[in-house]
N, C-alpha and C positions, 0 to 999 in steps of 0.2 A: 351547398356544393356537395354533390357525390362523395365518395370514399374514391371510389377512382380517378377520380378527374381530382384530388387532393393532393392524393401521391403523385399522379401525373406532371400537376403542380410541381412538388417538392422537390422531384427526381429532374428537372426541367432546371430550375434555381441552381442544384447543387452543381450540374457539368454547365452552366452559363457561369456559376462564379470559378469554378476550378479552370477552365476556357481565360478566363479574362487575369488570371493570378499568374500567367507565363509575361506577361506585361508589364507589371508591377515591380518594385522596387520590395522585394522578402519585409515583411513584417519581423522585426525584433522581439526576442521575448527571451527572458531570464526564468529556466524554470529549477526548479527544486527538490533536489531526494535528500533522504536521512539516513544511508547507508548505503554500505557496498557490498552486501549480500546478494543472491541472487532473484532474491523477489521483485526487484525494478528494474530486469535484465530490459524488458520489453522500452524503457525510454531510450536506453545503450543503439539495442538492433535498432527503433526507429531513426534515432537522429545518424547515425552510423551507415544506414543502408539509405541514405538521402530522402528519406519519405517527410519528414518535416518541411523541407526545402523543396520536394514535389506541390506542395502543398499551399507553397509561399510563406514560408516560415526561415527564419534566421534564430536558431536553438538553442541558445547557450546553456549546456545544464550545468548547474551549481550542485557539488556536493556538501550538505551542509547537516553537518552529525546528530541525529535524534530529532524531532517533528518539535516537538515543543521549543527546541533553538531555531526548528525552522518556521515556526510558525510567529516568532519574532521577526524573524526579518522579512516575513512578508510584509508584516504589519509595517515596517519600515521601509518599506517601498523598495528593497533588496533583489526581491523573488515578483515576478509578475503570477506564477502559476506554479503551486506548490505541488510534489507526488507523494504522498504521505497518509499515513492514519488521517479517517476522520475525525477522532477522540479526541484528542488537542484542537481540533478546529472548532468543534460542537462547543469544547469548554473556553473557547475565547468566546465564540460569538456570545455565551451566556454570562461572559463578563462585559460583555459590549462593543465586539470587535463587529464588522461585518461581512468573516469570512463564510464562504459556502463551497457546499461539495455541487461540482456540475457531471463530474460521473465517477463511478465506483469500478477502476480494471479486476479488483481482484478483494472477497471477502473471504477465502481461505486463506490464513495466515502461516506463512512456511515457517515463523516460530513451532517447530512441530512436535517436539518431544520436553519433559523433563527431566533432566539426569542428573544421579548423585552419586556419592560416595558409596564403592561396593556393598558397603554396611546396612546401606540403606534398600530394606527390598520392599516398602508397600509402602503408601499414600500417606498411610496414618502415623507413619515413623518421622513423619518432616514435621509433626509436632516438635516448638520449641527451635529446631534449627534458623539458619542461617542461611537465606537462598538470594542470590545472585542477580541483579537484574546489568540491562545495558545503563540505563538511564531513569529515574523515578518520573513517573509521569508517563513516559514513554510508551511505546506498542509494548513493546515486551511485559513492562511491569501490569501493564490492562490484561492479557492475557494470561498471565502469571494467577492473577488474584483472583479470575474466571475460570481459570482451571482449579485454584487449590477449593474456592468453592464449590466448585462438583462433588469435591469429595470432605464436605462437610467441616473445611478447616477455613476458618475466618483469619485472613490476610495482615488483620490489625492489632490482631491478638493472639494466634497461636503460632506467628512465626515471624521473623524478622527478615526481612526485604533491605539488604543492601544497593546500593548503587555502586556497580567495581568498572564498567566499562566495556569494551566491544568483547564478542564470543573469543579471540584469544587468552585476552586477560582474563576473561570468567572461569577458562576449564583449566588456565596455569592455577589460579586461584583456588580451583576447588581439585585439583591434585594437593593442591600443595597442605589443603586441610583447611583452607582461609574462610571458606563457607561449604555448605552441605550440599546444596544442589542448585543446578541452574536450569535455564531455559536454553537451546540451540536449535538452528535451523535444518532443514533437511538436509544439505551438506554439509552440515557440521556433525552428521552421525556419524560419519567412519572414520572420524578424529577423535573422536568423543571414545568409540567401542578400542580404539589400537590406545588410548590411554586406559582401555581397562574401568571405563566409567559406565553405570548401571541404566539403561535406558529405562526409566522408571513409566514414565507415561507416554502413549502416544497420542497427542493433543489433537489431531484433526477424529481420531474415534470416537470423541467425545460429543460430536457436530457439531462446534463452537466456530459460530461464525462470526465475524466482525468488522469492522471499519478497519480495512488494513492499509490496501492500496488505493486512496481516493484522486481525484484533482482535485485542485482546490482553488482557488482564488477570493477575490474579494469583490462584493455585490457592486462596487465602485468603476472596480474595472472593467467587469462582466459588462457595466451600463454602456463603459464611455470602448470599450473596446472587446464588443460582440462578436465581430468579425476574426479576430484573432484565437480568438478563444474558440470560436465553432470549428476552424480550419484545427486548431491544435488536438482537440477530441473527434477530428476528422482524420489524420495522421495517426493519431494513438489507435483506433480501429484497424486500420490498415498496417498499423505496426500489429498486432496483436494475431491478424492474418496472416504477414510476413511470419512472424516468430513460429506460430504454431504449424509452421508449411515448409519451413527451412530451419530443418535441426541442426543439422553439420556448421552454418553459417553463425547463426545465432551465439550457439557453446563457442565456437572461436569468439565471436564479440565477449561474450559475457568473462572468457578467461580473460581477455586482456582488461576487462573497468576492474573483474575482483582480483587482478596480480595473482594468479593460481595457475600452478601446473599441473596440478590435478585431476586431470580430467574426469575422474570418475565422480570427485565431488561434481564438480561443472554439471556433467549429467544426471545429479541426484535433483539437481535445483531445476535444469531443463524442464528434467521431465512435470514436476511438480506444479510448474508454471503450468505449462503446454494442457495441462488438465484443471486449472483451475481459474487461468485469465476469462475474460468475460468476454465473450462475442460482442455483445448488446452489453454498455459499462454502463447499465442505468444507476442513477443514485442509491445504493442501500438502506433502502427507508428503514428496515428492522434494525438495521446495522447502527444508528441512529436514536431509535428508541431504546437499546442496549444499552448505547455509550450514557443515554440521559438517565438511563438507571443507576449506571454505576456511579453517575458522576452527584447524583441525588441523596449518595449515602453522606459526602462531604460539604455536599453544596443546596440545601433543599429549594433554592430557584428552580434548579431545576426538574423539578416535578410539577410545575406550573407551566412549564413551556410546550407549545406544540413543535411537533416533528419538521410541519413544512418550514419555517423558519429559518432550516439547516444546508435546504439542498434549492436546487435548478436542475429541470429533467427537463426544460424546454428543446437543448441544442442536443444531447442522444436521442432523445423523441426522433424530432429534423429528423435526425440522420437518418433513424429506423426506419421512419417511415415514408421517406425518400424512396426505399428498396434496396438502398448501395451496401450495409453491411451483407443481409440478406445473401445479393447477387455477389460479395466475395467467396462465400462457401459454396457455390452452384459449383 
């Protein structure tokens, strides 16, 4: 079969099944974020501007705190389709779970700075200290230990990683002197600078890219319900289009999931998004062979595992090569 007459194919399927889902009784589906930062703003706008429900979908999202609690209850049959780091998912499956990434919205992580205590003005000074995370395990703490190794300070030994809780509790904590530095997100800088706290690094210059924002599910369900899943990374594209096309709507959605009247944060996180979500959310295959590195200093299985094992790029393939992403940026 031609390259043409393939797509032609694919682009045929896609408006025959989207045609025949006005018919249909909405597919259910429980999915899952680990925060209410502004980096998952784009599942907010999607389910909110009814594009899941264009779609034939019925979207219950679950807030469910930190990827590793929520990577349990997937496993428990809680969550149908996780939004989450891939890093937690990679280290189940290599304990024997059989979760997988089907596509990657976003490998810049808006964890984007480190910040300390005024006192503290270079890299080398967080020797010995006391730094901050959300959650051990978590995004934050992967990033945390990927940044202090850029600058040559080993995470396990030359500095102590507490676990204190969401970015409020961290920067009362480290006013208060309870630890030395944290990790915050791009809206969380101009709460961080009006405390008078030292924006020590800026993490995205570093080009640290990683499993941030993945989907996720389980090879189980992927099998027995394909069809849900394709339509839901059909939706998320078309969110991601939405989001990056409509500023003013979006920053209203996203104040009202993060309770914030602040709009100038709201617009730090916007904007952040709007240049870093992923047109094409193919699987971050690097993103991948990262997390198996880091997870290979505690765990040496995996250094024996290959990459494909982790991911499914069958359904954003589909999609891509339909033309439909493509034909929403024309």
């Amino acid at each position: 079969m031609s390259l043409r007459l393939r797509l032609l194919t694919a682009l045929v399927i896609f408006f025959v099944s989207s045609a025949s889902w006005a018919g249909e009784a909405p597919i259910k589906l429980r999915v899952a974020y680990p925060t209410l930062t502004a980096g998952y703003a784009v599942a907010w706008v999607t389910k909110e501007e009814q594009i899941f429900k264009k779609n034939g979908l019925d979207v219950e999202l679950l807030f469910i705190q930190s990827s590793p609690i929520l990577v349990s209850a997937m496993l428990a049959g809680d969550a149908h389709i996780g939004l989450t780091s891939g890093t937690p998912t990679v280290a189940s499956n290599i304990r024997g779970s059989d979760l997988v990434l089907v596509a990657s919205v976003s490998k810049t992580p808006p964890i984007a700075y480190v910040v300390t205590s005024p006192k503290i003005t270079s890299p080398a000074q967080l020797k010995g200290k006391i730094l901050g995370i959300d959650r051990l395990g978590g995004t934050g703490d992967f990033i945390l230990r990927l940044t202090l190794r850029k600058f040559g300070i080993d995470p396990d030994k030359d500095v102590t990683i507490r676990q204190v809780g969401q970015s409020p509790i961290r920067l009362a904590a480290l006013q208060a002197g309870a630890i030395d530095g944290t990790t915050i997100t791009v809206e969380d800088r101009s709460t961080a600078e009006r405390f008078g706290l030292n924006i020590l690094v800026d993490i995205p210059k570093l080009g640290i890219e990683v499993l941030y924002f993945d989907v996720v599910t389980t090879k189980g369900f992927l099998k027995k319900e394909e069809e849900a899943v394709r339509r839901f990374i059909k939706a998320m594209v078309e969110g991601v289009h939405f989001y990056k096309t409509h500023k003013a709507k979006s920053m209203e959605i996203m104040a009202r999931y993060m309770r914030v009247k602040d709009l100038k944060m709201v617009e730090a996180g916007y904007d952040f998004n709007a240049r870093t979500y992923n047109q094409k959310p193919y699987p971050f295959i690097h993103g991948i062979q990262l997390a198996l590195e880091q997870l290979a200093q505690s765990n040496p299985a995996a250094k024996e595992v290959g990459v494909e094992r982790f991911f499914d790029a069958k359904l954003v393939k589909e999609l891509d090569e339909s033309g439909f992403i493509d034909g929403l940026y024309k």
